[in-house]
N, C-alpha and C positions, 0 to 999 in steps of 0.2 A: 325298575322292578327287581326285587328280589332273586338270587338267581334258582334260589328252590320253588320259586312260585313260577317264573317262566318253565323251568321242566316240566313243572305239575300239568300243567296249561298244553304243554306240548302233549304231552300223554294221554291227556282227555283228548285231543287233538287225534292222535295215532287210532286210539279207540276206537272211536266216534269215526272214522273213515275208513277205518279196518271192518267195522258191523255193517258199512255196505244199508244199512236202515232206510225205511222210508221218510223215517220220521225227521233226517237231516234235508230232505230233498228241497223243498222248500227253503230251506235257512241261509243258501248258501246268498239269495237274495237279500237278505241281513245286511245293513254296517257290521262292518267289520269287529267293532267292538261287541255288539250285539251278538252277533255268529260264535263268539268265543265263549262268549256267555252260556250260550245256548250248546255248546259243545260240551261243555262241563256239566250241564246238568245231561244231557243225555249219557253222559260218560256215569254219573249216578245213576243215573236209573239201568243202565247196563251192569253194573256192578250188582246192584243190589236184588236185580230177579237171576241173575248168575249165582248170587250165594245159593240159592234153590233149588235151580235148573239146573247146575252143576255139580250140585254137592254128591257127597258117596252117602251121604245118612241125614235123618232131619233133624239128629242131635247135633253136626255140625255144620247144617245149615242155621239152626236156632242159635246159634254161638254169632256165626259169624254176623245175622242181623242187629244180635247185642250190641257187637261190635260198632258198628252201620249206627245203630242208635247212639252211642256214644262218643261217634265222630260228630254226627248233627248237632248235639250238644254242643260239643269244644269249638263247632262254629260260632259257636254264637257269645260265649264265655269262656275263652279258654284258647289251646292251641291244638288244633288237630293235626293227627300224625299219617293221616292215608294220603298220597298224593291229591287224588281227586278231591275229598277234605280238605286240602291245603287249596285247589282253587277253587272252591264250592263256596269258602269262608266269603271273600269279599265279593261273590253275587251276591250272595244274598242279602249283606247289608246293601252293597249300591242300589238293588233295586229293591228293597225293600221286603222281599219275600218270607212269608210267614213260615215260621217253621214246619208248623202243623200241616201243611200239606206234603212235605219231604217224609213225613214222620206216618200219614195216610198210606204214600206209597210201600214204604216199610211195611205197615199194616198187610198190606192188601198181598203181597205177596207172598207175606208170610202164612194168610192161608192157606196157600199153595203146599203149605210143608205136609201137609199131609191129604190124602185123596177125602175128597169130601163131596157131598148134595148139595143141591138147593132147593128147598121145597116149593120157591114161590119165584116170580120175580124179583118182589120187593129183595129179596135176601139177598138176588144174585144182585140186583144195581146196589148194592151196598161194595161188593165185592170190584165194579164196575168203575164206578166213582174213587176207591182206592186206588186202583192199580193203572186207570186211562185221566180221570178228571183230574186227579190231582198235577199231572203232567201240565194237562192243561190249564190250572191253575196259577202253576209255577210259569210257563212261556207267556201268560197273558201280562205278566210283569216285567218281564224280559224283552216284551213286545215293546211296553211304554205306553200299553192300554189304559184308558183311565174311567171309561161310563162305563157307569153300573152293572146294565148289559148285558158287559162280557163275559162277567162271570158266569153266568145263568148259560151265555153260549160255549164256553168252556166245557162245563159240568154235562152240557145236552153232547156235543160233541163229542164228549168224551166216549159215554158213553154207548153212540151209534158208534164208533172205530173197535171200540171194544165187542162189541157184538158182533159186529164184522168180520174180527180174530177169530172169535170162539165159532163159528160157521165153517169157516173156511179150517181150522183144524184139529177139527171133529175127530179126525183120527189121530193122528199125534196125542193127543190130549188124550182117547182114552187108552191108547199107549201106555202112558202117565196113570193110568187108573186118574182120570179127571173127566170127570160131567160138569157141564157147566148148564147144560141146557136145563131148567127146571122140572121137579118131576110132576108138577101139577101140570107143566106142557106135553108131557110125555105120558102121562094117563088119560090126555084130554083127545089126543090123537090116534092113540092107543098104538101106540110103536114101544116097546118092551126094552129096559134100558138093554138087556143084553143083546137085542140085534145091534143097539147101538154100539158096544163092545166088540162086535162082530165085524160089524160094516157092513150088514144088511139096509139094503136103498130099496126100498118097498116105497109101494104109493104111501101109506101112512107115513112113513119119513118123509116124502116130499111136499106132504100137505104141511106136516107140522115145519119144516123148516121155509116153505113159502110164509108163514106165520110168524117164524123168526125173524125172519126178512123183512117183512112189513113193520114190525117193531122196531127193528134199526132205523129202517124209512123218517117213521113216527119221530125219533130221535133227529133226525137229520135234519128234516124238515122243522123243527122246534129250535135246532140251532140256528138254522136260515134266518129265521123269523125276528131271533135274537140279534143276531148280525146286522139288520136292517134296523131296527133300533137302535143298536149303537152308533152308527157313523163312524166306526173304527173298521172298515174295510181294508183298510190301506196297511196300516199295522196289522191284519190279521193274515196278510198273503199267503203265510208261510202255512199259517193253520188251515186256510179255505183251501189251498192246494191239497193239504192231505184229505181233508174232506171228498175233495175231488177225485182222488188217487180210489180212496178208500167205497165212493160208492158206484166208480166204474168196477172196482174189485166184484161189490155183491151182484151188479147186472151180469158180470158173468155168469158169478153163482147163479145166479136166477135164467138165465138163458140154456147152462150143463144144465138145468135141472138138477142142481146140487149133486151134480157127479163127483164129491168131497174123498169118498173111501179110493176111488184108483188113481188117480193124480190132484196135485196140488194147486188148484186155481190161481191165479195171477195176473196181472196187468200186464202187456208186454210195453219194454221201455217207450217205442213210440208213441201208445196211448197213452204214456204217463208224461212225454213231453207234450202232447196237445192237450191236455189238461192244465199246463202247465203255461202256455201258449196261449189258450183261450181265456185263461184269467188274468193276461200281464196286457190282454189289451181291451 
């Protein structure tokens, strides 16, 4: 191997165990080859919502996803010059991975660059599928999944975790000047977005995010469903565990009565290792 690709490889490595994510917790069950695979792309997708999340303006955050896009390219034709780019190139030819979904998650974040609405669901699972399915699109080939299935449980998946987020950091986000909750959900309940700005937790907010919650559910339960179809249980350990992680998460939610505005909801590690415990056997 290369000696600038083993660095590369190392650095997605440092990344990927320095973000401390849930999203590695599961992988570490991975072949070893597999796990490295999967380090790098989360080393990309850590990169690439950082251009956003971290930037000082969104004129250069909008640079630097240019950039983002045209490392994805020189994967594929070409030579790319970003560490992570340099080991991103040959996962994606060995497994095969379509571009267009690295190219989705770019998308999807890029909304992010500026504070925006969503009028409907439809709109916000557009935003959903960018920024969570495509993740899950990419690991389902990294996995070595092959029925049909998966995909459908990927894209379901995805987007119950994602929903899951957007609940759980309801204040941070409007922080951010970010609503994600729809405002056809927020006139239906009639909770006013500026309480939500505020972090007023009125019964109207608890009805309406018991509502959220049920639509994650909705999701969840569609990926179940999907999973059991496939007969790829076994390659999918890594993803069922997050699933698991993710909807012990919202039974909290749903137990604080979305006490979201004074502290930060969370799994604590031991319920994240019996989760993890109860699906290895």
């Amino acid at each position: 191997m290369p000696l600038f690709r083993k660095d590369s490889l190392a650095y997605c490595r440092w990344l990927t165990q320095s973000a401390g994510s849930n999203f590695m917790m599961g992988l570490r069950l991975l072949p070893k080859k597999r796990r490295e695979a999967m380090e790098v792309v989360y080393a990309f997708c850590r990169a690439v919502d950082d251009a956003v999340d971290r930037a000082e303006n969104p004129k250069g955050a909008a640079q630097e996803l240019t950039l983002w896009r045209r490392e994805l390219t020189a994967c594929l034709d070409g030579f790319p010059m970003h560490p992570i780019a340099v080991a991103l190139q040959p996962v994606i030819a060995e497994y095969r991975i379509p571009l267009r979904h690295f190219e989705a998650l770019v998308a999807g974040v890029e909304m992010d660059l500026h504070p925006r609405r969503y009028g409907t669901f439809p709109d916000l699972r557009i935003y959903c599928e960018r920024v969570a399915s495509a993740v899950g699109l990419i690991s389902i080939r990294v996995f070595g999944c092959e029925h049909p299935a998966v995909e459908e449980y990927a894209v379901n998946l995805g987007i119950a975790l994602q929903l899951t987020n957007i609940l759980r950091d309801l204040k941070t986000d409007a922080q951010r000047g970010r609503v994600y909750l729809p405002a056809e959900d927020l006139a239906r309940f009639g909770y006013p977005e500026a309480d939500l700005m505020s972090g007023r937790r009125s019964e109207a907010f608890i009805r309406l995010m018991e509502f959220e919650s049920q639509r994650a559910r909705g999701f969840y339960q569609k990926a179940h469903e999907t999973l059991q179809m496939s007969g790829e249980r076994r390659k999918l350990l890594p993803a069922r565990i997050m699933g698991g992680v993710y909807g012990r998460l919202l039974h909290h939610m749903e137990r604080k009565r979305f006490d979201v505005f004074s502290q930060r909801i969370s799994v604590p590690p031991i319920e994240q290792m019996a989760v993890v415990a109860g699906l290895l056997l």
